[in-house]
C-alpha positions as CSV (number, residue, x, y, z in Angstrom):
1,X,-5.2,-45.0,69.3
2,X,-4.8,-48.9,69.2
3,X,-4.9,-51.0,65.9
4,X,-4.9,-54.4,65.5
5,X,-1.7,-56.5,63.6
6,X,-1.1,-59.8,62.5
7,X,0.9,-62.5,64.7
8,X,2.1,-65.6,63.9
9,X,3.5,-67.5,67.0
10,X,4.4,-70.7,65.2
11,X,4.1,-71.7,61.1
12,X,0.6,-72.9,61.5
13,X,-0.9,-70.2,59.5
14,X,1.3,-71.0,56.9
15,X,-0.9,-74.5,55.8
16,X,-4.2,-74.0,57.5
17,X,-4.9,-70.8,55.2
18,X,-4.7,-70.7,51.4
19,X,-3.4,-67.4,51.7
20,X,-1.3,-67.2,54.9
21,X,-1.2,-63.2,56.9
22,X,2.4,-62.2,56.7
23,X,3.2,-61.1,60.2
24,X,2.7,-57.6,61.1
25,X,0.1,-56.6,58.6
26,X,-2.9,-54.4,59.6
27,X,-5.9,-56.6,60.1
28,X,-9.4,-56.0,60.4
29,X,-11.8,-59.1,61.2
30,X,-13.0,-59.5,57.3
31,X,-16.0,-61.3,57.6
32,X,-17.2,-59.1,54.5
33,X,-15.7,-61.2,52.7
34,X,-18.1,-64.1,53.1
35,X,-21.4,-61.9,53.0
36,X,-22.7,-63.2,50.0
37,X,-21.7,-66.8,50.0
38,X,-22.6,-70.0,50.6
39,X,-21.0,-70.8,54.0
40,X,-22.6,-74.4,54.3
41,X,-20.4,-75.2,51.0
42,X,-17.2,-73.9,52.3
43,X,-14.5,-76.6,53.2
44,X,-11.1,-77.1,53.7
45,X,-9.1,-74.3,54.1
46,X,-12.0,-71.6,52.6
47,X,-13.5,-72.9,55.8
48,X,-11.0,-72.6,58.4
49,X,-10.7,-68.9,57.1
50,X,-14.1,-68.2,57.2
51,X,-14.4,-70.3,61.1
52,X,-11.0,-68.3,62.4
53,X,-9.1,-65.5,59.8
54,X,-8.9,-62.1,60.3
55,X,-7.6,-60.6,57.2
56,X,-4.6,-58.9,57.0
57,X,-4.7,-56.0,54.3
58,X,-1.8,-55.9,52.3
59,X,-1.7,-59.5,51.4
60,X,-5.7,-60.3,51.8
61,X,-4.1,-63.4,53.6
62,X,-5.6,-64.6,57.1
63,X,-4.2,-64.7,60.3
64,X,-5.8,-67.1,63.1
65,X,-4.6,-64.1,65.5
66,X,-4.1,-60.6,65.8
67,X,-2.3,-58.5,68.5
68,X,-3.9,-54.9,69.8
69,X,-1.0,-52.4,69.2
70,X,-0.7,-48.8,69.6
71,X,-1.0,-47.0,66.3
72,X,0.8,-43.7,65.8
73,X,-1.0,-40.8,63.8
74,X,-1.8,-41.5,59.9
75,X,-1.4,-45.1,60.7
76,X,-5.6,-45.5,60.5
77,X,-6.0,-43.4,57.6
78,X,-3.5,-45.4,56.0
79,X,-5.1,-48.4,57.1
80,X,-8.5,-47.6,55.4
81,X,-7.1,-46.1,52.1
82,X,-5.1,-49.6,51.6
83,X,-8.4,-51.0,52.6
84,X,-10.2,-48.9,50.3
85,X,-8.1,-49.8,47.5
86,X,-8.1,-53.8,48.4
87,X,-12.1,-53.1,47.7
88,X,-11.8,-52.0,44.3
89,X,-8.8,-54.7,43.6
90,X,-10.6,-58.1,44.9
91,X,-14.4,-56.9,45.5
92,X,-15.2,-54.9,42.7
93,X,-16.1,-51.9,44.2
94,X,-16.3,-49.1,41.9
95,X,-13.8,-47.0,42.8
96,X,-11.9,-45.8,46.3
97,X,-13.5,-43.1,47.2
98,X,-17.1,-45.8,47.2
99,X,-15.0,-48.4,48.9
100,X,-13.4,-46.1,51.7
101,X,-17.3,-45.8,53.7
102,X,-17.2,-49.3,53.9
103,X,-13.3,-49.3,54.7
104,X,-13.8,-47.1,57.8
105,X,-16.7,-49.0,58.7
106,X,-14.3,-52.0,58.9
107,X,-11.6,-50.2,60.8
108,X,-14.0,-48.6,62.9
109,X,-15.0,-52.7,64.4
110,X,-11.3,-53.5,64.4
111,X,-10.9,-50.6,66.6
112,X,-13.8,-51.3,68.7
113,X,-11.9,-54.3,69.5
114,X,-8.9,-52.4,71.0
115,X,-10.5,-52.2,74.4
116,X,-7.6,-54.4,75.7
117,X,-3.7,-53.4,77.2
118,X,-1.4,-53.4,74.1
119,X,0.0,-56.7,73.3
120,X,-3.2,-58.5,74.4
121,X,-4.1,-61.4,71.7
122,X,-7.4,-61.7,69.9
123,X,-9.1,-64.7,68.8
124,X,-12.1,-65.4,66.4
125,X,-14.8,-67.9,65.9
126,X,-17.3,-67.2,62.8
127,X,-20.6,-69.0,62.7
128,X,-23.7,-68.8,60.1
129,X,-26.7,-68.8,62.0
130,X,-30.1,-67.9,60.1
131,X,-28.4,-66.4,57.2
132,X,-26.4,-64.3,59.4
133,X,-22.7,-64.3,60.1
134,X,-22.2,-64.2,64.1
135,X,-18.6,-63.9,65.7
136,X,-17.4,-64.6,69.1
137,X,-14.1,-63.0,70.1
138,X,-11.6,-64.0,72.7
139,X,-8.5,-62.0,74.5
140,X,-5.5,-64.3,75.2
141,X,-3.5,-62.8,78.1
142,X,0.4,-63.6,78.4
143,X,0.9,-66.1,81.1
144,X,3.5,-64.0,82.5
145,X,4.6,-60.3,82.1
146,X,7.9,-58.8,81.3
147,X,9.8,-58.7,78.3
148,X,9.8,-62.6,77.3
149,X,8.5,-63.4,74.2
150,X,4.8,-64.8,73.4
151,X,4.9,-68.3,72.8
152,X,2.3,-70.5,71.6
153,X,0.4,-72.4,74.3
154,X,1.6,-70.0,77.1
155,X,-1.3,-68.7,78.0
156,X,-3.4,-68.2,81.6
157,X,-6.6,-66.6,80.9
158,X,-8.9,-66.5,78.1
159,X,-12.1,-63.9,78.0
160,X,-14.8,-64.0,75.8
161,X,-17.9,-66.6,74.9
162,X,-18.2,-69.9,75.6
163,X,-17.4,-71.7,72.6
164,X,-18.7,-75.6,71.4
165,X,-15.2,-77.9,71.4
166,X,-14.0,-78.3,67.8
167,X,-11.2,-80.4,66.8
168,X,-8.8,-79.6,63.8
169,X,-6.3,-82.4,62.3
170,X,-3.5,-80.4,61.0
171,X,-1.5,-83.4,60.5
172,X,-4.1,-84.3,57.8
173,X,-4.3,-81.0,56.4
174,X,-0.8,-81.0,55.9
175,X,-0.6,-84.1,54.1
176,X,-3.8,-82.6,52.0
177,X,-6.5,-84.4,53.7
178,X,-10.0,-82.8,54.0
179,X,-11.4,-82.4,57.5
């Protein structure tokens, strides 16, 4: 069984998300999270969560990737009972054993998006179209294989849609400017 975790390849994460992913985390893709808001007033860094976060579970941070890893047995039950519980804590469902359906549902898409090798990268890229949340993901292979590290930028071959060009200034979002 593969699961998806957290990755951070450089500190990027770290000021284009309020609440950064700590590496290593479980993740599922968390678009619940925006179901009943009102995505044309996100900005800032709500936004670039919404546009490219998965959600790591145990901090309910986001991560702008996530790497398909092989999950040993318990680790998915575990997964959606700290889900479960993450429910109940931030989303006031009314108790864990409610929150756990939707929990596995949520695991159930992060696993769907396991088809890959281990160690194979995945991307996201939310949209709102007609009142409808819509993501596009993208596998990031390793430019070359072997043991050497990952490294930001060192990548060959990206599958998945077609996406429009979008520019981010993370110089100004640094400094605390709004894009």
């Amino acid at each position: 069984m593969k699961l998806l975790r957290t990755i951070q390849l450089d500190p990027s994460d770290t000021f284009v998300f309020e609440t950064p992913a700590q590496p290593g985390e479980w993740a599922v893709s968390g678009a619940f999270e925006y179901w009943d808001r009102d995505l044309s007033a996100l900005a800032g860094k709500e936004r670039t969560a919404f546009r490219s976060g998965f959600l790591g579970v145990a901090s309910m941070g986001r991560s702008t990737l996530v790497q398909i890893v092989e999950a040993k047995d318990g680790d998915r039950a575990g997964l959606v009972d700290a889900l479960a519980r993450q429910l109940v804590t931030h989303y006031g469902a009314p108790d864990v054993e409610t929150a756990r359906a939707a929990a596995e549902e949520e695991v159930a898409f992060a696993e769907s998006l396991c088809d890959y090798p281990p160690d194979m990268l995945i991307a996201v890229h939310r949209t709102a179209e007609d009142g409808a949340i819509r993501e596009a993901f993208r596998s990031l292979q390793a430019a070359e294989k072997g043991p050497k590290p990952l490294r930001a930028f060192s990548f060959r071959e990206v599958q998945g849609e077609d996406e429009p060009e979008e520019r981010v200034d993370l110089v100004g979002m640094i400094e605390g400017k709004r894009p």
